[in-house]
PQR file of N, CA, C, O and H, with PARSE charges and radii, in Angstrom:
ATOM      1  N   UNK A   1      15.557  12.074 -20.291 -0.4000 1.5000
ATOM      2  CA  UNK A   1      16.897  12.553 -20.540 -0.0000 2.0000
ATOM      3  C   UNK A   1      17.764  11.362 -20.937  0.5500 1.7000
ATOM      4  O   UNK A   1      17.458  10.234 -20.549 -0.5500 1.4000
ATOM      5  N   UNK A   2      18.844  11.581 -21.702 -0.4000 1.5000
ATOM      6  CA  UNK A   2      19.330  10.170 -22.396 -0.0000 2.0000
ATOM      7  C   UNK A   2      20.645  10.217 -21.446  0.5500 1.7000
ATOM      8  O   UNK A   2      21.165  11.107 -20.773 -0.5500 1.4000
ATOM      9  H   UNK A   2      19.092  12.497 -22.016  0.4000 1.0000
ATOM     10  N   UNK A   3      20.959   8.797 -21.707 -0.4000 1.5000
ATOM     11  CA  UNK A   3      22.221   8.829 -20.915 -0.0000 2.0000
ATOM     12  C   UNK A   3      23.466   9.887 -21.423  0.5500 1.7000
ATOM     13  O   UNK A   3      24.278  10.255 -20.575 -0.5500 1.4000
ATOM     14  H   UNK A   3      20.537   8.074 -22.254  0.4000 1.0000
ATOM     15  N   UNK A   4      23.591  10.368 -22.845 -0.4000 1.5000
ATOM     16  CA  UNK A   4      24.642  11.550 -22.819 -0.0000 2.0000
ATOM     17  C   UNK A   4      24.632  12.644 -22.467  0.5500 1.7000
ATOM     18  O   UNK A   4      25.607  13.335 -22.171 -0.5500 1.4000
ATOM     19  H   UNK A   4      22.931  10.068 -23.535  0.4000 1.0000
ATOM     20  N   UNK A   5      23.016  13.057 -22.456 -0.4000 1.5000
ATOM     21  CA  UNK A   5      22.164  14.121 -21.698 -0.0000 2.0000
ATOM     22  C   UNK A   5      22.887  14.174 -20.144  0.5500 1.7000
ATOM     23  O   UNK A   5      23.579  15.140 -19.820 -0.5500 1.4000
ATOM     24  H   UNK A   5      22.224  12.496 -22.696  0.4000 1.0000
ATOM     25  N   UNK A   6      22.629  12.954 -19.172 -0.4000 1.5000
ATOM     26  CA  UNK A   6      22.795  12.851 -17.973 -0.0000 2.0000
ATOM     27  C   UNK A   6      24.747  12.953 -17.641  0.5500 1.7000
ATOM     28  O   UNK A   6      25.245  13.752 -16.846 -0.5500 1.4000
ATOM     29  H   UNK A   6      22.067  12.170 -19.435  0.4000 1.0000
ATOM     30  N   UNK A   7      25.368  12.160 -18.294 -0.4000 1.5000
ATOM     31  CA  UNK A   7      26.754  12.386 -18.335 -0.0000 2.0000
ATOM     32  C   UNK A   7      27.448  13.681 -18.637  0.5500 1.7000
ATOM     33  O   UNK A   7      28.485  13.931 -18.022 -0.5500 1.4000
ATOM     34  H   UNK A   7      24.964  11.511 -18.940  0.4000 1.0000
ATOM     35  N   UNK A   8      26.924  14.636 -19.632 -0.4000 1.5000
ATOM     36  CA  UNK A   8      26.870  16.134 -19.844 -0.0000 2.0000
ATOM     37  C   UNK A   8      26.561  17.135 -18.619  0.5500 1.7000
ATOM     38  O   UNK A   8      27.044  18.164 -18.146 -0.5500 1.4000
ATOM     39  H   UNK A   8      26.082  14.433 -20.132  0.4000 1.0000
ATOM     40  N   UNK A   9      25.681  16.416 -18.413 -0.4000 1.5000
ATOM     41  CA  UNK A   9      25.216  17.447 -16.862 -0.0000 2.0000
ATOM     42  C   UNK A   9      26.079  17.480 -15.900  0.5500 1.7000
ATOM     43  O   UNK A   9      26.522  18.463 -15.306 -0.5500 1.4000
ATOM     44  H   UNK A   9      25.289  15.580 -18.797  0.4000 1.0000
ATOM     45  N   UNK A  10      26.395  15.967 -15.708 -0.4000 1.5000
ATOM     46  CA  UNK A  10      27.276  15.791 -14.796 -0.0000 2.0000
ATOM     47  C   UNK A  10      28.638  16.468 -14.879  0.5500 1.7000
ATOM     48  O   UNK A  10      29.122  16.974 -13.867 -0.5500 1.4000
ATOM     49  H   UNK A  10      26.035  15.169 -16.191  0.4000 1.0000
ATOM     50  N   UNK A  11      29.290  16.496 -16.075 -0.4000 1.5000
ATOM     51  CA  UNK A  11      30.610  16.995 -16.219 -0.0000 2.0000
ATOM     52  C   UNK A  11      30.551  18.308 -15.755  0.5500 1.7000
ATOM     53  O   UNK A  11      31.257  18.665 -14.812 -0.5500 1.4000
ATOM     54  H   UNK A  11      28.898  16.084 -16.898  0.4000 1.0000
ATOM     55  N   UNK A  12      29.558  19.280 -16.483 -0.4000 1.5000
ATOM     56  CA  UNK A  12      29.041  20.304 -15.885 -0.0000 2.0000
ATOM     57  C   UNK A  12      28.620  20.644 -15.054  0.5500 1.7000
ATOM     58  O   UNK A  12      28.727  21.864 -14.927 -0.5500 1.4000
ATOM     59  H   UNK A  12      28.984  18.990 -17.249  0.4000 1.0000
ATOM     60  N   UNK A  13      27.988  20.021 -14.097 -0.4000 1.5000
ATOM     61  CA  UNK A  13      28.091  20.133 -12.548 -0.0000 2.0000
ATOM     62  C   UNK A  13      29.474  20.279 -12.079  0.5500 1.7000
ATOM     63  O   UNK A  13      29.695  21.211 -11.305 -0.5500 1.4000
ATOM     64  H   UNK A  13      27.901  19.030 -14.200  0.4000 1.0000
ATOM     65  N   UNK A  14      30.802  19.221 -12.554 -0.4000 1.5000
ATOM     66  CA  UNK A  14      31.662  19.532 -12.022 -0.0000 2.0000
ATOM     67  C   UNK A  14      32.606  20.090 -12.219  0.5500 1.7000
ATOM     68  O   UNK A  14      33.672  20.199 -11.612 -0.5500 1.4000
ATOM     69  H   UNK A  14      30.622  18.464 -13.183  0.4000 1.0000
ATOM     70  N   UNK A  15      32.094  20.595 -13.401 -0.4000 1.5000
ATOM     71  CA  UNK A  15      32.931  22.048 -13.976 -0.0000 2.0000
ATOM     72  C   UNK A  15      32.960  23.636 -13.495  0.5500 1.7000
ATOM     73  O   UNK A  15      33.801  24.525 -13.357 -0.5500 1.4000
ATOM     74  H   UNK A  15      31.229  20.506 -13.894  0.4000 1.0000
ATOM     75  N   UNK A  16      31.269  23.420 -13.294 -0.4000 1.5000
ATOM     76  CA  UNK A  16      31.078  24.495 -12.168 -0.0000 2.0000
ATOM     77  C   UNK A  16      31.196  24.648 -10.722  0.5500 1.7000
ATOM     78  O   UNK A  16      31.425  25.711 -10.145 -0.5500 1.4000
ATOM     79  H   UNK A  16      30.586  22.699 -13.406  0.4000 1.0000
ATOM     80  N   UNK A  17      31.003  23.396 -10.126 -0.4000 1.5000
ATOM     81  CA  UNK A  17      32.064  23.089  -8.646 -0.0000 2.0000
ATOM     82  C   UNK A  17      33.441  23.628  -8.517  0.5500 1.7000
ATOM     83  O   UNK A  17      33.943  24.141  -7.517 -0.5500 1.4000
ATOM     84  H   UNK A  17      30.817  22.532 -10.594  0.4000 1.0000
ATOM     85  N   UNK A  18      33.887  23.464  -9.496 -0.4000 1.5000
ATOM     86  CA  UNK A  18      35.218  23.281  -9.467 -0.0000 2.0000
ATOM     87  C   UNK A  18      35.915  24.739  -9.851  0.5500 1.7000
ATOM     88  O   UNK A  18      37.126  24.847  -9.661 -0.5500 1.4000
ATOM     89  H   UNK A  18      33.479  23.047 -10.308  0.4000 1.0000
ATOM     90  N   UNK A  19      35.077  25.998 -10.456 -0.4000 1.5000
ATOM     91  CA  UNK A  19      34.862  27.157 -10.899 -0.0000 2.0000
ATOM     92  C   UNK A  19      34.361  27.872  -9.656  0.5500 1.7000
ATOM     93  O   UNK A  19      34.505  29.067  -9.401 -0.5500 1.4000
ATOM     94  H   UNK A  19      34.093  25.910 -10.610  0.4000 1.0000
ATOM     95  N   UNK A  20      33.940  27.237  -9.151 -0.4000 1.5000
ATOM     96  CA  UNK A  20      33.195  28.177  -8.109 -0.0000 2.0000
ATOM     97  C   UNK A  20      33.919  28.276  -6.839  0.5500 1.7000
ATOM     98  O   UNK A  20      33.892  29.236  -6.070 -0.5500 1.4000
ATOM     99  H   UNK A  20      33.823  26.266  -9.358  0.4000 1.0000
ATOM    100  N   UNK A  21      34.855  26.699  -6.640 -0.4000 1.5000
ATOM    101  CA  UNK A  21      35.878  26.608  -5.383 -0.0000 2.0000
ATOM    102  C   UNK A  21      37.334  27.606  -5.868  0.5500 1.7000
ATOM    103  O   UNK A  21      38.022  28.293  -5.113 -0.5500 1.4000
ATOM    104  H   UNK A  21      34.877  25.919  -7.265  0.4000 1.0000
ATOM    105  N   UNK A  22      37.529  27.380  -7.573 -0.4000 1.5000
ATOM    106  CA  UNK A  22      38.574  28.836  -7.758 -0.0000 2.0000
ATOM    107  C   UNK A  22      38.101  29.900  -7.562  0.5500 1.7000
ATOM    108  O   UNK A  22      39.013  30.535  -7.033 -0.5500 1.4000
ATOM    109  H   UNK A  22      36.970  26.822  -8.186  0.4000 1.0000
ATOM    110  N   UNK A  23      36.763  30.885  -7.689 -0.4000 1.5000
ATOM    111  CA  UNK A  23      36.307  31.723  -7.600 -0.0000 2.0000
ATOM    112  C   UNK A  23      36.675  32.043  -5.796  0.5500 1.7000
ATOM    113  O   UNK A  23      37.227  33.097  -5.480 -0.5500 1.4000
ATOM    114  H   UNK A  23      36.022  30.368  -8.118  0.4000 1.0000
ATOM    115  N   UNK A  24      36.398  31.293  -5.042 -0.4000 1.5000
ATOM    116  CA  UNK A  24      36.080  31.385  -3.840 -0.0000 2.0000
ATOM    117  C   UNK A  24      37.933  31.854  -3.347  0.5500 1.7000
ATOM    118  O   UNK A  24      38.185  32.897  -2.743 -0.5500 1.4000
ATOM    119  H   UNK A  24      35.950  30.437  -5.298  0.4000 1.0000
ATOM    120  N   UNK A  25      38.828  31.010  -3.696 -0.4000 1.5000
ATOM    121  CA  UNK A  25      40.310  30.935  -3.746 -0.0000 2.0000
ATOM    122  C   UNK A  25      40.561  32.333  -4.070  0.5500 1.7000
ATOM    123  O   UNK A  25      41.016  33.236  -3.367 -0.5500 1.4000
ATOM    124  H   UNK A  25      38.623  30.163  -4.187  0.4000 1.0000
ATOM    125  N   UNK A  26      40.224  32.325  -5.113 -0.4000 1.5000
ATOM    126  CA  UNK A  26      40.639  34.217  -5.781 -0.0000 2.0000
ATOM    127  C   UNK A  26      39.974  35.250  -4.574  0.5500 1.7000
ATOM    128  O   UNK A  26      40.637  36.050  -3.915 -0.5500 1.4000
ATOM    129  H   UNK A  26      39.855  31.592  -5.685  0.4000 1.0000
ATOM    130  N   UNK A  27      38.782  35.068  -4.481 -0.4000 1.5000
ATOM    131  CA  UNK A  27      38.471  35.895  -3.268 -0.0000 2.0000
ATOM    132  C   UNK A  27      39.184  36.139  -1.993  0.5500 1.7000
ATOM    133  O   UNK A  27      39.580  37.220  -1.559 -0.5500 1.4000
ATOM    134  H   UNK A  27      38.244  34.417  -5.017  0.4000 1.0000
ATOM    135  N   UNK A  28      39.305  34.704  -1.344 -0.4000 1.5000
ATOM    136  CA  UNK A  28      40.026  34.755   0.018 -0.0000 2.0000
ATOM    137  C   UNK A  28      41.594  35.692  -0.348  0.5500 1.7000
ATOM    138  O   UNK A  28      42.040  36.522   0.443 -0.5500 1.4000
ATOM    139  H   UNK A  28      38.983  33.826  -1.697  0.4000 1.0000
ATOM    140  N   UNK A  29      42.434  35.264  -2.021 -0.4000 1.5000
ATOM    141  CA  UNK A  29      43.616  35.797  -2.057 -0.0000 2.0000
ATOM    142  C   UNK A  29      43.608  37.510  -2.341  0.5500 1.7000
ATOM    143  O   UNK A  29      44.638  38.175  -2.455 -0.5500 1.4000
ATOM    144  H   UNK A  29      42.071  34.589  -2.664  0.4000 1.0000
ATOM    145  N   UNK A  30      42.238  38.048  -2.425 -0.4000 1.5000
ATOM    146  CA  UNK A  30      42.387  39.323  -2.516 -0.0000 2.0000
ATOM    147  C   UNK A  30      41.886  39.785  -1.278  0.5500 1.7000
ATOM    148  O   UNK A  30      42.550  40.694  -0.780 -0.5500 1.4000
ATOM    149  H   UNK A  30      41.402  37.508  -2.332  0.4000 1.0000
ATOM    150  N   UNK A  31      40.745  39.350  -0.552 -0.4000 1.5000
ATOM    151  CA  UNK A  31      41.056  39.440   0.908 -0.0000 2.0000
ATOM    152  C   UNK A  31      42.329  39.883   1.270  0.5500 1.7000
ATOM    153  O   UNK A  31      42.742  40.880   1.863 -0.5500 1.4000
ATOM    154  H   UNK A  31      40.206  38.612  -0.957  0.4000 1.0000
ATOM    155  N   UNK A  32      42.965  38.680   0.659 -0.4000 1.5000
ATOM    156  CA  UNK A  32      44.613  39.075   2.009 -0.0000 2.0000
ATOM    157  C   UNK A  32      45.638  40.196   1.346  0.5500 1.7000
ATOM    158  O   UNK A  32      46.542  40.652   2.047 -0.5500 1.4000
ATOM    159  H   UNK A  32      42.629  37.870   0.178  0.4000 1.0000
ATOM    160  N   UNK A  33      45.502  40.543   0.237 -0.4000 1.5000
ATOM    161  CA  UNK A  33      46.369  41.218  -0.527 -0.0000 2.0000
ATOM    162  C   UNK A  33      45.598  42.505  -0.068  0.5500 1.7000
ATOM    163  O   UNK A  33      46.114  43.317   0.699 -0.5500 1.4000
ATOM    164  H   UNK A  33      44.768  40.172  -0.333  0.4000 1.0000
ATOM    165  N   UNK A  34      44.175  42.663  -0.645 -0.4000 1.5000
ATOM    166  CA  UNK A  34      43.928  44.106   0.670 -0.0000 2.0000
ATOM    167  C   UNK A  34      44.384  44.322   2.436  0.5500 1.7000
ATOM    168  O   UNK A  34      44.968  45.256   2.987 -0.5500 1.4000
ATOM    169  H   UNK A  34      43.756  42.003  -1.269  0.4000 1.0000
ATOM    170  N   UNK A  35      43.890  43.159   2.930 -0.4000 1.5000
ATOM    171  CA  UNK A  35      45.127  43.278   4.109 -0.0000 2.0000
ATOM    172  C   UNK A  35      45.968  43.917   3.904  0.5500 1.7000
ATOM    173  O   UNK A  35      46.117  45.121   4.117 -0.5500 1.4000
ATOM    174  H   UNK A  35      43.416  42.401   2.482  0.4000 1.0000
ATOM    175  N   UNK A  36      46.526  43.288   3.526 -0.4000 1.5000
ATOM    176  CA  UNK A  36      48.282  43.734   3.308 -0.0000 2.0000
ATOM    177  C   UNK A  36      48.614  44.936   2.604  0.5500 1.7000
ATOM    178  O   UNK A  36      49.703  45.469   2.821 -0.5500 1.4000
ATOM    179  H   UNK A  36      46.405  42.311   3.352  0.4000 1.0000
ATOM    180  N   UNK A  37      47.930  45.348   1.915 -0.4000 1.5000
ATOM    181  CA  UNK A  37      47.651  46.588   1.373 -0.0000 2.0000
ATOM    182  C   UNK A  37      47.617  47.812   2.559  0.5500 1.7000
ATOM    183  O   UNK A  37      48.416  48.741   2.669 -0.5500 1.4000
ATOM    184  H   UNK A  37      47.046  44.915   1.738  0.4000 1.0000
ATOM    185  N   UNK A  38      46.530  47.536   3.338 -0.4000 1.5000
ATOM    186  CA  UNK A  38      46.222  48.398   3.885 -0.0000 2.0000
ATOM    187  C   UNK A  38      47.710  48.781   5.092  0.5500 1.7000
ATOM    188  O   UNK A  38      48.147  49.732   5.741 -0.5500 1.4000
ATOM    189  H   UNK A  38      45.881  46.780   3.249  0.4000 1.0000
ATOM    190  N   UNK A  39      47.960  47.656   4.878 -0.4000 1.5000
ATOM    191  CA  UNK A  39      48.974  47.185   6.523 -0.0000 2.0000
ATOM    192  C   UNK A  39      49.813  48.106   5.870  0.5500 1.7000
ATOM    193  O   UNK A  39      49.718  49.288   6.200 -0.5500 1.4000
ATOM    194  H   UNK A  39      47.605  46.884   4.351  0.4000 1.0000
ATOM    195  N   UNK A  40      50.886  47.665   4.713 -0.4000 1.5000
ATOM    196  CA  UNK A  40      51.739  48.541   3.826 -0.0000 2.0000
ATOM    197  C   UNK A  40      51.640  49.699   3.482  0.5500 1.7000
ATOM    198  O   UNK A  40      52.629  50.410   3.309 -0.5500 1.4000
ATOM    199  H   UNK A  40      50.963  46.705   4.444  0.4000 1.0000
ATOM    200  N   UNK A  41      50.000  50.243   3.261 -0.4000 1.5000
ATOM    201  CA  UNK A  41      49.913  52.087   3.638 -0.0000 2.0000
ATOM    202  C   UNK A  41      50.169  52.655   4.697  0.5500 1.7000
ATOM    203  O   UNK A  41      50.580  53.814   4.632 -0.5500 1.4000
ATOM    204  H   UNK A  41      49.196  49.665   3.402  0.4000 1.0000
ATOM    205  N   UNK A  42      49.974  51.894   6.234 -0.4000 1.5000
ATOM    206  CA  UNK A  42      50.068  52.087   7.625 -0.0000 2.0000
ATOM    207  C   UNK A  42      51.276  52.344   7.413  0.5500 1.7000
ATOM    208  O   UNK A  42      51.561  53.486   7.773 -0.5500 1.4000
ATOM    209  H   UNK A  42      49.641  50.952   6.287  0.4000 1.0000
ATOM    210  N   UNK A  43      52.430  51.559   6.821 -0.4000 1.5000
ATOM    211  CA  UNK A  43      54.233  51.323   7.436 -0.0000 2.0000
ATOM    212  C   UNK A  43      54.290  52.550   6.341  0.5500 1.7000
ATOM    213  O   UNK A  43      54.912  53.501   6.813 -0.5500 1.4000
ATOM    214  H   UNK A  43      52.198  50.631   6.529  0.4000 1.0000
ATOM    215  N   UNK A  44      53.746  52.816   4.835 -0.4000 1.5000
ATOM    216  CA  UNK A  44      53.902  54.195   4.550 -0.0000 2.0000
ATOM    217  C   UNK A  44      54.196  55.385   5.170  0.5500 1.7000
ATOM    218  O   UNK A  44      55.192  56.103   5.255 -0.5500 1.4000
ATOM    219  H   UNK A  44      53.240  52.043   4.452  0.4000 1.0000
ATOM    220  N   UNK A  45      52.994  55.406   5.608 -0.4000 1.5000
ATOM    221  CA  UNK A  45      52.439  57.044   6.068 -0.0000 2.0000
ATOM    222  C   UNK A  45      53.309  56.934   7.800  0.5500 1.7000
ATOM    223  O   UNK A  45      53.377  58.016   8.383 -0.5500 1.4000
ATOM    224  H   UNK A  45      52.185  54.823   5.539  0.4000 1.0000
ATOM    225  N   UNK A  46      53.799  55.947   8.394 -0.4000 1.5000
ATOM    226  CA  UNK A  46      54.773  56.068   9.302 -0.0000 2.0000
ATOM    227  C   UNK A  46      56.069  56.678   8.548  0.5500 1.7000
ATOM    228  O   UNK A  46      56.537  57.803   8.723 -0.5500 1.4000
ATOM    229  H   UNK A  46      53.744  55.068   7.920  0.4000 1.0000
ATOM    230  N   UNK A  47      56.457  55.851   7.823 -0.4000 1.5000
ATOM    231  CA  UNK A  47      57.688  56.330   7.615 -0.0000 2.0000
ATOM    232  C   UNK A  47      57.814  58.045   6.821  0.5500 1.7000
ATOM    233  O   UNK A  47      58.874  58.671   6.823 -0.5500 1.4000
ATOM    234  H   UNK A  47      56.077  54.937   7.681  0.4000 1.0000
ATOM    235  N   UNK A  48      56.787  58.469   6.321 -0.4000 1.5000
ATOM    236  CA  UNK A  48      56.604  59.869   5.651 -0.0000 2.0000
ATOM    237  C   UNK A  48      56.978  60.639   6.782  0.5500 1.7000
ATOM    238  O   UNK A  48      57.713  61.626   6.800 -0.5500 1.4000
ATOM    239  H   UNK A  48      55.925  57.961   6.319  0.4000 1.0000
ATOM    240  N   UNK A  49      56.310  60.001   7.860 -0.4000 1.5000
ATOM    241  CA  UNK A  49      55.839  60.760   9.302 -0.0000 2.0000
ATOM    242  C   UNK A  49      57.299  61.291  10.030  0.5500 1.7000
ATOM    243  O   UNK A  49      57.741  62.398  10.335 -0.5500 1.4000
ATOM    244  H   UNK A  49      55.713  59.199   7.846  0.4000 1.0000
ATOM    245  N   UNK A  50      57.753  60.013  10.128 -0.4000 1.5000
ATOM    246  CA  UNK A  50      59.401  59.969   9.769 -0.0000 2.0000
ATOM    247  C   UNK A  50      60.159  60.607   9.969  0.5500 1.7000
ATOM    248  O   UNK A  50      60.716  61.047  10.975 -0.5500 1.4000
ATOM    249  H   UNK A  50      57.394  59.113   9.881  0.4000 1.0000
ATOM    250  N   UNK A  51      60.293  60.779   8.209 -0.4000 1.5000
ATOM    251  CA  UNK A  51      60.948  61.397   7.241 -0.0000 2.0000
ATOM    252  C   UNK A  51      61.093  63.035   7.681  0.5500 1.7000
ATOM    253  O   UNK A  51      62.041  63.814   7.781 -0.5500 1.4000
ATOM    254  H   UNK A  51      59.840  60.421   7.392  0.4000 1.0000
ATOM    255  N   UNK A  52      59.400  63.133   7.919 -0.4000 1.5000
ATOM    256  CA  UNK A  52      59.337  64.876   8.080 -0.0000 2.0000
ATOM    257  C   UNK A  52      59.883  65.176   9.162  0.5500 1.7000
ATOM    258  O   UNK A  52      60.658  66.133   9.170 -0.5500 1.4000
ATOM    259  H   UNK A  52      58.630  62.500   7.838  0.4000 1.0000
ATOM    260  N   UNK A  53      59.634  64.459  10.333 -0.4000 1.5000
ATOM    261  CA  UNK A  53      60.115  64.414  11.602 -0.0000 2.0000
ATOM    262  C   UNK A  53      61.660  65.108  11.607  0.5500 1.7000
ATOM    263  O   UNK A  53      62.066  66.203  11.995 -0.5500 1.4000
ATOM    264  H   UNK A  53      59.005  63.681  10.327  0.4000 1.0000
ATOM    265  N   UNK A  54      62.277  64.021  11.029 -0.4000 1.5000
ATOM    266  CA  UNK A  54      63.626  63.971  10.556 -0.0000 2.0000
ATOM    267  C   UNK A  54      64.216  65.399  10.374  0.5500 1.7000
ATOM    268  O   UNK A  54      64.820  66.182  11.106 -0.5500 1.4000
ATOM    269  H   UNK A  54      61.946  63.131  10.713  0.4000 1.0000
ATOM    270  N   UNK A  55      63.675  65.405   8.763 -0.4000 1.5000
ATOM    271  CA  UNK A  55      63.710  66.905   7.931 -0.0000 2.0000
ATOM    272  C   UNK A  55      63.969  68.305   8.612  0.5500 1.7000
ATOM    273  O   UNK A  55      64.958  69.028   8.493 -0.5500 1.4000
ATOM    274  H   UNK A  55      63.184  64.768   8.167  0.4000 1.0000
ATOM    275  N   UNK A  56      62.073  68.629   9.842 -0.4000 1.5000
ATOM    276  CA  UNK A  56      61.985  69.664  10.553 -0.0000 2.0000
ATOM    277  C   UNK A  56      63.220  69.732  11.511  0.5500 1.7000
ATOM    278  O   UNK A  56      63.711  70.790  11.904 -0.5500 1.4000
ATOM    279  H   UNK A  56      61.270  68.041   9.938  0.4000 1.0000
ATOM    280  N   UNK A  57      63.823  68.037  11.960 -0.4000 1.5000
ATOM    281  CA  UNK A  57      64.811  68.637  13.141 -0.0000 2.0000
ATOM    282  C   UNK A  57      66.501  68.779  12.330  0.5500 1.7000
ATOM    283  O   UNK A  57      67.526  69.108  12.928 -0.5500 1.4000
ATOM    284  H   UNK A  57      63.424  67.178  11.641  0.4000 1.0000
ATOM    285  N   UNK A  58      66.422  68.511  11.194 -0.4000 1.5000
ATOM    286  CA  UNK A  58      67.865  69.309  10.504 -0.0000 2.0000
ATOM    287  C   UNK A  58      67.475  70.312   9.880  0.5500 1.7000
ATOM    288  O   UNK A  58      68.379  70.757   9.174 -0.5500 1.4000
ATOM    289  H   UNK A  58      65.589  68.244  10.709  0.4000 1.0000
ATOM    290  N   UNK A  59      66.760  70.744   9.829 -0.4000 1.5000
ATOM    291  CA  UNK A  59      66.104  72.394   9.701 -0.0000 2.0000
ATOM    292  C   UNK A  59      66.461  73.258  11.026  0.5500 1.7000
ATOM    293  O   UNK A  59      66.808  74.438  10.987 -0.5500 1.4000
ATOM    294  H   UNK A  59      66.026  70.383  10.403  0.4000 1.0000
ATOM    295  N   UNK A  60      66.339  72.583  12.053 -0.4000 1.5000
ATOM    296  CA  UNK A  60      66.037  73.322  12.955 -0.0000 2.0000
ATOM    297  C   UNK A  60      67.801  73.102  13.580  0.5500 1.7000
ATOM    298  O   UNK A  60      68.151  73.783  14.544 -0.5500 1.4000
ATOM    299  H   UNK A  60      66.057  71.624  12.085  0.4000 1.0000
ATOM    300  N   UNK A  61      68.546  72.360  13.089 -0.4000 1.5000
ATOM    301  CA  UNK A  61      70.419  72.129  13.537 -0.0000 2.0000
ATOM    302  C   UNK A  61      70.834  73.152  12.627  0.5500 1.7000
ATOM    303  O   UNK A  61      71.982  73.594  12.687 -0.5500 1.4000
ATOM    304  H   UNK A  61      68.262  71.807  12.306  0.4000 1.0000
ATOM    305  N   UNK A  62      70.011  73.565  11.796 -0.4000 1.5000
ATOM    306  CA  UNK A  62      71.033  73.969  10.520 -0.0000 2.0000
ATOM    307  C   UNK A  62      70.702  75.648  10.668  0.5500 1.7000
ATOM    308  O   UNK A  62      71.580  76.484  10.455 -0.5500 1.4000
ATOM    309  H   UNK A  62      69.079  73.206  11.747  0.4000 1.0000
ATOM    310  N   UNK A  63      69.314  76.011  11.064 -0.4000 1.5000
ATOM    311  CA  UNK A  63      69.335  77.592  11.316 -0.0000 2.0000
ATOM    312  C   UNK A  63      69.749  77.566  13.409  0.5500 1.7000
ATOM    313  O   UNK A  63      69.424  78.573  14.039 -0.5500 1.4000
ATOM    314  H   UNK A  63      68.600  75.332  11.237  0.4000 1.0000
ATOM    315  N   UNK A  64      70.258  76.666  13.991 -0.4000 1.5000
ATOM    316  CA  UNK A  64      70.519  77.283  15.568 -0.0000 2.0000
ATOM    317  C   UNK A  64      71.614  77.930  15.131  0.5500 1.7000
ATOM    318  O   UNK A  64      72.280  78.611  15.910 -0.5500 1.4000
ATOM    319  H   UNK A  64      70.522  75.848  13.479  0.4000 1.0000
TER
END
């Protein structure tokens, strides 16, 4: 292998290091964005819960 051969490789080794530690980054940040996802459907479907809560008992002021 010639020495531009060996210097080529190398760059490319650390091109793909360096691809693979963003790859890894992007992962962990969608990790947390599903977190948070999920967390933010939870505070959803509370507040719907709520809402109806709410609704049924001025339904129920408005025909006593």
């Amino acid at each position: 292998m010639t020495e531009d051969h060996k210097r080529l490789l190398a760059v490319f080794d650390v091109r793909v290091r360096d691809l693979m530690e963003l790859c890894d980054k992007q992962k962990q940040k969608i990790n947390e964005l599903q977190d948070l996802l999920v967390q933010k459907e939870g505070e959803l479907q509370q507040a719907i819960k709520t809402i109806e809560e709410l609704n049924a008992k001025c339904d129920n002021m408005l025909t006593a």
